[in-house]
ROSE-4610 file (N, C-alpha, C; in Angstrom, 1 decimal, always signed):
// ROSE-4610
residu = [X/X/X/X/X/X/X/X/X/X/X/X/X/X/X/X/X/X/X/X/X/X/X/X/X/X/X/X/X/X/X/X/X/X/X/X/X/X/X/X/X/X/X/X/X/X/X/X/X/X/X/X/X/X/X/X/X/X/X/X/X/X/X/X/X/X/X/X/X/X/X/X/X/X/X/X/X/X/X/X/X/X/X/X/X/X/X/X/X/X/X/X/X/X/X/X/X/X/X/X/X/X/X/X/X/X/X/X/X/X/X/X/X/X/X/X/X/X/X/X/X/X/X/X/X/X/X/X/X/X/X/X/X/X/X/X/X/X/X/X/X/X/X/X/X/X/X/X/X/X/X/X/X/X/X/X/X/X/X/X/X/X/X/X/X/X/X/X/X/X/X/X/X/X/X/X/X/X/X/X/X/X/X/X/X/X/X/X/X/X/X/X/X/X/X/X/X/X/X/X/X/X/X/X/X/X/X/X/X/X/X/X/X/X/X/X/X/X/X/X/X/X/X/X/X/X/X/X/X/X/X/X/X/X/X/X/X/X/X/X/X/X/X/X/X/X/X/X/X/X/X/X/X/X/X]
num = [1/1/1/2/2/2/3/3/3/4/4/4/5/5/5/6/6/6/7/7/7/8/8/8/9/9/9/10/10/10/11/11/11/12/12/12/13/13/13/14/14/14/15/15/15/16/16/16/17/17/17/18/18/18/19/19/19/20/20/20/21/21/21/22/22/22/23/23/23/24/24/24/25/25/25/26/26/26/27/27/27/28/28/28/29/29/29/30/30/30/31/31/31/32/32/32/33/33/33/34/34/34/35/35/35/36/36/36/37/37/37/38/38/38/39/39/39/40/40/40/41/41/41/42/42/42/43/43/43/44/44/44/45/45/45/46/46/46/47/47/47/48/48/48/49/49/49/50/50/50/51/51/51/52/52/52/53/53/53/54/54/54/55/55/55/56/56/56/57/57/57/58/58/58/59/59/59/60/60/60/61/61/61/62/62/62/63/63/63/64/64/64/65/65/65/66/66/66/67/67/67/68/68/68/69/69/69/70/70/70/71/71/71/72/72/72/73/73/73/74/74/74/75/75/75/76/76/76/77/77/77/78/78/78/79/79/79/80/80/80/81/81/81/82/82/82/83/83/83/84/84/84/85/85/85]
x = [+2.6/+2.0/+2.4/+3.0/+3.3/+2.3/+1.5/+0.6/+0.4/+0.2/+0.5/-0.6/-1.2/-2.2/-1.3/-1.8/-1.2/-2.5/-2.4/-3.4/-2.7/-3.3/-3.1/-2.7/-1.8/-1.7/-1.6/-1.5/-1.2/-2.8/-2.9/-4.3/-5.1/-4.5/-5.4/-5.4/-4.8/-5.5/-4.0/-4.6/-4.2/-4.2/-3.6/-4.6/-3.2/-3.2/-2.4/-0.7/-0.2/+0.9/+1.4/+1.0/+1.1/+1.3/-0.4/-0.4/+0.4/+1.2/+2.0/+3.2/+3.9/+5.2/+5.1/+3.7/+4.3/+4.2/+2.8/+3.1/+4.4/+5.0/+6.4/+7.4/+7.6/+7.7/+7.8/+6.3/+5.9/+5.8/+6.6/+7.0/+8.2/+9.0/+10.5/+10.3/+9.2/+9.3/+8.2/+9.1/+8.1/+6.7/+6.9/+6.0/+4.6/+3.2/+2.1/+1.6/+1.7/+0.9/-0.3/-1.4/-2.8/-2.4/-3.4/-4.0/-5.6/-5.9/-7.2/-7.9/-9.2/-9.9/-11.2/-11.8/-13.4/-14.4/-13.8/-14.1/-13.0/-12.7/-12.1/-10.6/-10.2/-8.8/-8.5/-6.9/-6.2/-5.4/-4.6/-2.9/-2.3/-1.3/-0.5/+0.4/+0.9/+1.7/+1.1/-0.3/-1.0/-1.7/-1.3/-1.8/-3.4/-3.5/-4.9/-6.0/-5.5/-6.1/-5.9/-4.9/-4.8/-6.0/-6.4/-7.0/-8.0/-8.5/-9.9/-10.7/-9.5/-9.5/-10.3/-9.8/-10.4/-10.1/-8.8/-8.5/-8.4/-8.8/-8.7/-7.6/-7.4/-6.8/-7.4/-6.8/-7.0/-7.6/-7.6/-8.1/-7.0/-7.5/-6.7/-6.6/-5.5/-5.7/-4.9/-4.8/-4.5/-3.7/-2.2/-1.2/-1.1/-1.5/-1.4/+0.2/+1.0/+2.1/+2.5/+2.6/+3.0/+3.6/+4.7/+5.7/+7.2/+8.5/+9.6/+10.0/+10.1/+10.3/+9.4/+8.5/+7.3/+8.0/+8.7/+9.5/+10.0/+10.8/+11.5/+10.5/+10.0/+8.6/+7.6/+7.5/+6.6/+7.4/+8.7/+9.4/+9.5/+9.7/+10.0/+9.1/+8.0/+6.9/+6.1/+6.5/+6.2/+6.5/+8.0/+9.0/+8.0/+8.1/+7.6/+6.5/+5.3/+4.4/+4.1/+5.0/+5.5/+5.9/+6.9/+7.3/+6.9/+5.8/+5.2/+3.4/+3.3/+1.4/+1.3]
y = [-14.4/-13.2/-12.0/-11.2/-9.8/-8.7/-8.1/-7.2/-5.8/-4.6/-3.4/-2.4/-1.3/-0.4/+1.0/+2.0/+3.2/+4.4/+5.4/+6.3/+7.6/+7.4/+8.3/+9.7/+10.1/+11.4/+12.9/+12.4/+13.1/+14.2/+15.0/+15.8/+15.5/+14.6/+14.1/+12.5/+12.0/+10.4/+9.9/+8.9/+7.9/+8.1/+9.3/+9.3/+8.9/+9.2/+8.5/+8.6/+9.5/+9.6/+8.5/+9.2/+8.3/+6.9/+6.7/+5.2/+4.3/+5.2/+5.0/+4.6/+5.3/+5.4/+3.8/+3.7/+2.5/+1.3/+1.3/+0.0/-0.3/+1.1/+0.1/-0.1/+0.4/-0.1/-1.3/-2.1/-3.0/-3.7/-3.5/-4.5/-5.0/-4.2/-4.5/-5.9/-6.4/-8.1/-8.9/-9.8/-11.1/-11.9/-11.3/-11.4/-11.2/-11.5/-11.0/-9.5/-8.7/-7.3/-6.6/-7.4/-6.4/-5.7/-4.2/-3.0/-3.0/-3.0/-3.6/-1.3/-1.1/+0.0/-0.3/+0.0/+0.2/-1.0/-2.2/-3.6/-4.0/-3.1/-3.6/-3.7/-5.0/-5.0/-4.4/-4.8/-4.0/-4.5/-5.0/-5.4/-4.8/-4.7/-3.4/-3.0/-4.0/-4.0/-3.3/-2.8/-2.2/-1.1/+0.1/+1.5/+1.2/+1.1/+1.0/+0.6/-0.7/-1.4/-0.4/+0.1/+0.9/+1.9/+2.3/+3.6/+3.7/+2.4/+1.9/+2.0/+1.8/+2.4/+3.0/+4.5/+5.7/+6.1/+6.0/+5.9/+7.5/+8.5/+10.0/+9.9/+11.6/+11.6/+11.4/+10.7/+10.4/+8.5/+7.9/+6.2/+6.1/+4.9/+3.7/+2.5/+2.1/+1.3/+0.1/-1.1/-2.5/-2.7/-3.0/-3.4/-5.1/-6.0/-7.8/-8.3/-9.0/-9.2/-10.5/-11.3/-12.7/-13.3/-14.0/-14.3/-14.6/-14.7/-15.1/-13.7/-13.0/-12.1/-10.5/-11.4/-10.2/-9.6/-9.9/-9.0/-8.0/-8.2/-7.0/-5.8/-6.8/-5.5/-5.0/-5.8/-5.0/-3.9/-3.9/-3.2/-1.4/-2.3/-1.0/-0.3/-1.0/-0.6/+0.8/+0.3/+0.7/+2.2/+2.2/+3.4/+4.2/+3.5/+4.6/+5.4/+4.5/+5.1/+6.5/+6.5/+7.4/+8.4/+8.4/+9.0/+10.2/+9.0/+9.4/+9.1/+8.9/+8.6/+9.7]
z = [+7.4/+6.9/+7.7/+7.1/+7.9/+7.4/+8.7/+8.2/+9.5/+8.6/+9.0/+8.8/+9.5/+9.0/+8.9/+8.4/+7.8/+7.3/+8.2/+8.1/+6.8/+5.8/+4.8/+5.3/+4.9/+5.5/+4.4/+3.1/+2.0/+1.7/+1.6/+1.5/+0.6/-0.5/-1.7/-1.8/-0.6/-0.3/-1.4/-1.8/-2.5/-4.2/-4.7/-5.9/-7.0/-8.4/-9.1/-8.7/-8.4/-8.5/-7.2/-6.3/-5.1/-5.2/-6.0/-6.0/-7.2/-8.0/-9.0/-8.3/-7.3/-6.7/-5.7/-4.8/-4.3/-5.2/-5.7/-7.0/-7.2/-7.4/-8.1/-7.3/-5.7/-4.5/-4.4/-4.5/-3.9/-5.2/-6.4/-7.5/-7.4/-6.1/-6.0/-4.7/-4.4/-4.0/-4.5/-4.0/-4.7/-3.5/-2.5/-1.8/-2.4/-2.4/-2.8/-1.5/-1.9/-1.5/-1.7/-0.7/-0.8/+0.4/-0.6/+0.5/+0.7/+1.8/+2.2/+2.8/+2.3/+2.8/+2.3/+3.2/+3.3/+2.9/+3.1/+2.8/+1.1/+0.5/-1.0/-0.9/-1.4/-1.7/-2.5/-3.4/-4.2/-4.3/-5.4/-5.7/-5.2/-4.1/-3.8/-4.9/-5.9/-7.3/-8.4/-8.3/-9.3/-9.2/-10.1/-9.9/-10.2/-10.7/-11.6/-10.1/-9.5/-8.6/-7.0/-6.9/-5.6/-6.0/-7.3/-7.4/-7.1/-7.2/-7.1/-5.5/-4.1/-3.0/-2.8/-3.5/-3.0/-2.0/-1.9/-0.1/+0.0/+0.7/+0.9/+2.0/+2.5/+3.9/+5.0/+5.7/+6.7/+6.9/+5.2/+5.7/+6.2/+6.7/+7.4/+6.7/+5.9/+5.2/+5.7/+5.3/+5.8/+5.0/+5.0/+4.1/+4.3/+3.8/+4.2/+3.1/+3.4/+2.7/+3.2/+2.0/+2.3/+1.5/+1.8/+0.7/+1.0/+0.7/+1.3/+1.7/+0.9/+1.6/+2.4/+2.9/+3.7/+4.8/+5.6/+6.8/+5.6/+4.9/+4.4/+3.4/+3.1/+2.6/+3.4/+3.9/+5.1/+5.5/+6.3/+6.9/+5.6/+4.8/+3.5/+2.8/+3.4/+2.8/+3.8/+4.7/+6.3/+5.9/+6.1/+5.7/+4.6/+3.2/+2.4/+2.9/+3.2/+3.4/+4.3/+5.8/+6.3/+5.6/+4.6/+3.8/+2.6/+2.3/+1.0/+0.4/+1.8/+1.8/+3.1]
């Protein structure tokens, strides 16, 4: 299991678009991807389910990834979020 935290940085948290962009991110492995905030998980594969978060700026959220290929998603996942959270 490869697992990573990530402090929101976007001024409106996690809200659809965002959580639209990594869903489909994290639809490009076959690994299973939860994002863990404020005790609630979340499909990392599903907008609907990230939204439910409520992650604002500034959480800290828990990315857990496991699967054949969790190094490489972890790793890419890492990236985006820098990127684009």
């Amino acid at each position: 299991m490869e697992q990573f935290d990530f402090v929101v940085a976007n001024p409106v948290g996690i809200h659809a678009r965002p959580a639209m962009l990594l869903a489909q991110e994290a639809r490009r492995f076959q690994s299973r991807i939860q994002v863990e905030y404020g005790g609630r998980k979340a499909n990392g594969k599903n907008m609907a389910s990230l939204l439910t978060l409520r992650a604002d700026q500034g959480a800290k959220v828990s990315f857990l990834i496991e699967g054949g290929d969790e190094k490489e998603a972890a790793k890419h996942l890492n990236n985006f979020c820098i990127h684009n959270l």
